[in-house]
N, C-alpha and C positions, 0 to 999 in steps of 0.2 A: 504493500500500500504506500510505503515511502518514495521508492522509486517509481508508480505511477505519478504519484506528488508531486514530484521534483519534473518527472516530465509533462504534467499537465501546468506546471508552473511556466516555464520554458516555452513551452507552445504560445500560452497565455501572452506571456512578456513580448515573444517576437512580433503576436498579430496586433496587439497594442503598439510594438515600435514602427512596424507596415504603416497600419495608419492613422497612428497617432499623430505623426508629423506635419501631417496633410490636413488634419484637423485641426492641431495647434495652428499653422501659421496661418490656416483662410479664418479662425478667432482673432487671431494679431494683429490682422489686418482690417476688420472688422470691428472694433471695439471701440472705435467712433465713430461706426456707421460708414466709413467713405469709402466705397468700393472700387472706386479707379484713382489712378497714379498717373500725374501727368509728367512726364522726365523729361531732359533734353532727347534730341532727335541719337535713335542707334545706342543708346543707353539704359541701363536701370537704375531704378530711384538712387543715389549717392555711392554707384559704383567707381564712379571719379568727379575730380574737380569742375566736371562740365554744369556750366549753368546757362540761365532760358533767357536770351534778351528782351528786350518787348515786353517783361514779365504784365506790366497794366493792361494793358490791352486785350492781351491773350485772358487773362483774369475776368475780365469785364463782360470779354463775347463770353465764356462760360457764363458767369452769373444772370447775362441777360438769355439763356434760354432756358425757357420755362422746366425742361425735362429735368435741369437743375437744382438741389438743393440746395444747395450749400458747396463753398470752394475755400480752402485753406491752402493760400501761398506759404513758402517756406524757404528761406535759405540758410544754407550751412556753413560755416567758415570754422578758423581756430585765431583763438585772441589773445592776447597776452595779458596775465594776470600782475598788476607790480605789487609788489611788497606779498608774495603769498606763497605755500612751502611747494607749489605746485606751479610752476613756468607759464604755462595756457593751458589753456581748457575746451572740448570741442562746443561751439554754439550754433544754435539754431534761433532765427530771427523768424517770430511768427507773429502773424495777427490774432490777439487773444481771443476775440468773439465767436474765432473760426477753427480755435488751434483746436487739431488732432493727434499731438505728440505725447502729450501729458497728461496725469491728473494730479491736480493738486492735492497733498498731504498734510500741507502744514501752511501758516503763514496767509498771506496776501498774494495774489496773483498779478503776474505783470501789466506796468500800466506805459500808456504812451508817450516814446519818446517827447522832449520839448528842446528845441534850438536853443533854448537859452540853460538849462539843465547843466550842472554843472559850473556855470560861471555865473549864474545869477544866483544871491542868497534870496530873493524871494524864490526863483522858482523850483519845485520840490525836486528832488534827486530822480530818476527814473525808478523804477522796481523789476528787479529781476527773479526767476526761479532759477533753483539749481538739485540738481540730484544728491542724495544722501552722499556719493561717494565724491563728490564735489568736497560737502562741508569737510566729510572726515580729513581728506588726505589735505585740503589746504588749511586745517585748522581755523575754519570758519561757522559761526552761528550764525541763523536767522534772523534780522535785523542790524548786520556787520554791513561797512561803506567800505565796499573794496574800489581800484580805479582798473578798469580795462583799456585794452587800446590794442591800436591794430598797425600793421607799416613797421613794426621795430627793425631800427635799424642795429646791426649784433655789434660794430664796431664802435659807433658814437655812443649806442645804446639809447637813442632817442625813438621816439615814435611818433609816426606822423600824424595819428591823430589818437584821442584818449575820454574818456569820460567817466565820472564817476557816479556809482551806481549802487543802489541799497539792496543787499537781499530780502527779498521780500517774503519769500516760501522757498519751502522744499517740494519737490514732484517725483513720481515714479514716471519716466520714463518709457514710454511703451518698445518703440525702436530700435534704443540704445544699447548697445553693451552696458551690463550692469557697471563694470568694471571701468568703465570711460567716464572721466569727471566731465559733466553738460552743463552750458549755463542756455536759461531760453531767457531772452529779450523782445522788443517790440522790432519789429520788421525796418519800419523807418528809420532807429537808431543803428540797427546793425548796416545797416544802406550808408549811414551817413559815415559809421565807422571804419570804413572798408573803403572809403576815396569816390570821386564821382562817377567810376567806371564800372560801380553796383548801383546807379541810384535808379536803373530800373532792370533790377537781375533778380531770378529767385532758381533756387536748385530744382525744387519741386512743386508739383499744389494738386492736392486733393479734392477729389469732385463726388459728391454725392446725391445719386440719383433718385429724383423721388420716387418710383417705383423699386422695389428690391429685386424681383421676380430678373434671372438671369438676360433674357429678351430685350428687357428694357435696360438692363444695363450696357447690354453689348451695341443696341440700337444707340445711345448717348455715345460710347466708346467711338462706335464707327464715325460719327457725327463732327465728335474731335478730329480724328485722322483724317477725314475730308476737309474740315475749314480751318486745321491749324497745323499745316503739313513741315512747322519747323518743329515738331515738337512729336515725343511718340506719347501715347496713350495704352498703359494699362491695364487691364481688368483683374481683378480679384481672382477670378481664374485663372488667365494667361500669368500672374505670377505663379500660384500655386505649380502648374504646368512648369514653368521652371525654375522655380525650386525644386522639384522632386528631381528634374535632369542632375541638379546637384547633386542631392543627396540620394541619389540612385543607392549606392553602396550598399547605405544602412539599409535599404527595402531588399535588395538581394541579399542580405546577410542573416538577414531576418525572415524571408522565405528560407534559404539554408538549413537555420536551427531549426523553424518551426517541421519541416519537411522529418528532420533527425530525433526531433522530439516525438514526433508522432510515430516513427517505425521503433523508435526505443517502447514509446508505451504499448505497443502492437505487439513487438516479440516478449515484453515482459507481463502481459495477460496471457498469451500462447504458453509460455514456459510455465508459470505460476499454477493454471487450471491442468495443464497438463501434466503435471508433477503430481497435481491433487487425482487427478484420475488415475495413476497409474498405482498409489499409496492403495486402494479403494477400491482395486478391481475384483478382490474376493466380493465386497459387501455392493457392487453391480452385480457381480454375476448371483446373488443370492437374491437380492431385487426381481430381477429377471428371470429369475428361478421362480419364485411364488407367483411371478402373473403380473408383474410390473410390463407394460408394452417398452416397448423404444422412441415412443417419441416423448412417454414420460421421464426418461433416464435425459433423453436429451433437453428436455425441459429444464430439468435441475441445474444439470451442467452449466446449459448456457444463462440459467440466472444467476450461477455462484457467478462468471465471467462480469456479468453486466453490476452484479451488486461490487464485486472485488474493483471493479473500475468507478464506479459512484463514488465510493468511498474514498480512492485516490484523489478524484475531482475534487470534491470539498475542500479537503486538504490544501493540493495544490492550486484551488480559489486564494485562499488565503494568501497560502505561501505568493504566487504570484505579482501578487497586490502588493506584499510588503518589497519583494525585491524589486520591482518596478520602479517605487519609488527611490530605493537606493539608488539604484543606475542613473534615475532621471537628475539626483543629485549631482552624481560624477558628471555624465554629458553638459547639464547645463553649464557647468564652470568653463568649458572651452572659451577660449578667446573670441571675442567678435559676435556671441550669440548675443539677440536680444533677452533682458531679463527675463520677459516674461515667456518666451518659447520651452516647450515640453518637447522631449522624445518619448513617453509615454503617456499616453493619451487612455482614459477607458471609457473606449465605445458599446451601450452595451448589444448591439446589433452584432459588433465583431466578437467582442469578447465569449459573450453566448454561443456564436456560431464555431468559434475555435474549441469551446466545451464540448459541444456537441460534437463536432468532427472526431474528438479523441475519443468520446463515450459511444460513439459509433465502431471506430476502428477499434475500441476493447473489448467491445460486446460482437465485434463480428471474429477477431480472435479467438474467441472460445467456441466459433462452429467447428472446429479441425477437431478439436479437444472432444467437444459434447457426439461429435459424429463418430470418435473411437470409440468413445464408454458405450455408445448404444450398441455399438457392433460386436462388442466384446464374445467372444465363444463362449456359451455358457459353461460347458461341460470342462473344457478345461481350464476357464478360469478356477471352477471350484475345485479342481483336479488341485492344481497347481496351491491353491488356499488348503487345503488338508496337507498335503506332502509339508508345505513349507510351516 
């Protein structure tokens, strides 16, 4: 029953890591509703430095078509941090009304840049959010005036342009490697930080259809690619789609095990029942002496099979579950994943149907088994039980 366990565990884990991954990331992407990615032309959302000229315009025709919900520009840069134990920090420039990168944890959420910010004492400081592993590693709290700035030059050590800025909140991140200190800002102040050659650039911007139904998302999609031909468009699937080209491996690795797990649980109900018929073939052939038929013998047999395998199941339900989540500890710490992505996912359409597949191939195990005991020679079964 152990070793069913263990391979009903294993099975379990692999069809969860199949497509748990596929589930995790179309959630990820998903968790503020925006279903398409608007990137530079031939790229994916912050695959490289590449950003969207025109960012207004393009922004504006999305917003002004009705099939639209809602559009969240975004740009990305890295800025230099002064006086802090951490050099720079990667940032993202959003418009808060619209942002889809965060949710706020703590604090105040960011407010809009002001031209005079910084060098006026009337006017207030901007407010920025930053990730928990912002504050730790630069030794910063919530309500701290740090100065950023962008342009540094390494030799003079000047920089060409700088602002200072109040932490306002802490945010989780949705995107981000956990492990990457983010600062998010207002879109306009990071434009203005980064020289006149952003003042109308953005990485990316999220579009979300008012319709969810896949049709109408791909019908908006298309929509895009036809009247904004500098630009590629997205979809929630077409990511998904490739990301699994990525992470092809783990799906074949995980068909692999699951394939080995299931022929281990097959030969080890074969082996186990058959062991038991052979201990027991005096007290068959006495069965079948008194008037027992053969398909009652076979009846027996193949219920001890099916209840020996249940029993495993359970177990390795459990078992399963708990190791899954270990593993999914170890994976998520790789470098570059976002925080909140899973390699084990529990589906319970999959997860069930990979139970069942095993409780199928243990219960069909013990036909070989259940179809000797019926066959058994009566005569010299009993022969054979008296001599010995």
């Amino acid at each position: 029953m152990l070793g069913i366990a263990v391979a009903a565990a294993l099975l379990l884990d692999m069809v969860m890591l199949a497509t748990g991954m596929s589930e995790s990331f179309r959630s990820l992407l998903l968790t503020r509703g925006y279903q398409l990615r608007v990137s530079p032309k031939g790229t994916l959302p912050f695959d490289s430095e590449a950003t969207i000229d025109g960012a207004g315009a393009i922004v504006r025709a999305l917003r002004a078509n009705p099939d639209i919900k809602a559009v969240s520009p975004s740009l990305g840069a890295t800025l230099t941090i002064d006086g802090s134990r951490i050099p720079s920090a990667f940032t993202l420039g959003l418009e808060r009304e619209v942002q889809g990168d965060y949710t706020l944890e703590a604090g105040t959420d960011i407010t809009r840049a002001d031209s005079a910010a910084g060098t006026s004492a009337v006017a207030p400081l901007p407010r920025i959010v930053v990730s928990q592993t912002f504050l730790t590693r630069a030794g910063r709290a919530v309500g701290d005036t740090i100065t950023i700035s962008s342009g540094l030059d390494a030799q003079l050590r000047t920089a060409a342009r700088s602002s200072r800025v109040v932490i306002g909140g802490m945010g989780r991140f949705i995107y981000v490697p956990g492990e990457t200190p983010v600062m998010a800002l207002d879109l306009a102040l990071l434009r203005q930080l980064l020289g006149p050659g952003f003042r109308d650039r953005m990485s990316l911007a999220m579009a979300e259809s008012r319709l969810s139904d896949s049709a109408s998302v791909e019908a908006v999609r298309a929509w895009i690619a036809t009247t904004q031909p500098r630009v590629t468009a997205i979809s929630t699937e077409t990511a998904i789609r490739q990301v699994e080209e990525r992470l092809s491996y783990f799906r074949q690795l995980a068909f692999v095990l699951g394939a080995i797990s299931l022929g281990i649980g097959f030969l080890l109900v074969a082996t186990l029942v058959t062991l038991s018929v052979n201990e027991r073939r005096g007290e068959i052939a006495v069965l079948r002496a008194i008037g027992t038929q053969r398909l009652g013998v076979l009846q027996q047999v193949f219920l001890e099979g099916l209840m020996l395998t249940s029993a495993g199941i359970v177990g390795g339900l459990a078992l399963g579950l708990v190791t899954a989540q270990w593993l999914n500890g170890i994976l998520r710490d790789f470098p570059g994943l976002p925080s909140a992505f899973d390699f084990f996912v529990w589906s319970p359409d999959a997860g069930w149907r990979a139970l069942v597949l095993l409780l199928t191939s243990g219960t069909l195990a013990g036909l070989l088994p259940a179809w000797r005991a019926a066959s058994i020679p009566i005569a010299r079964a009993l022969r054979e039980e008296a001599i010995g």
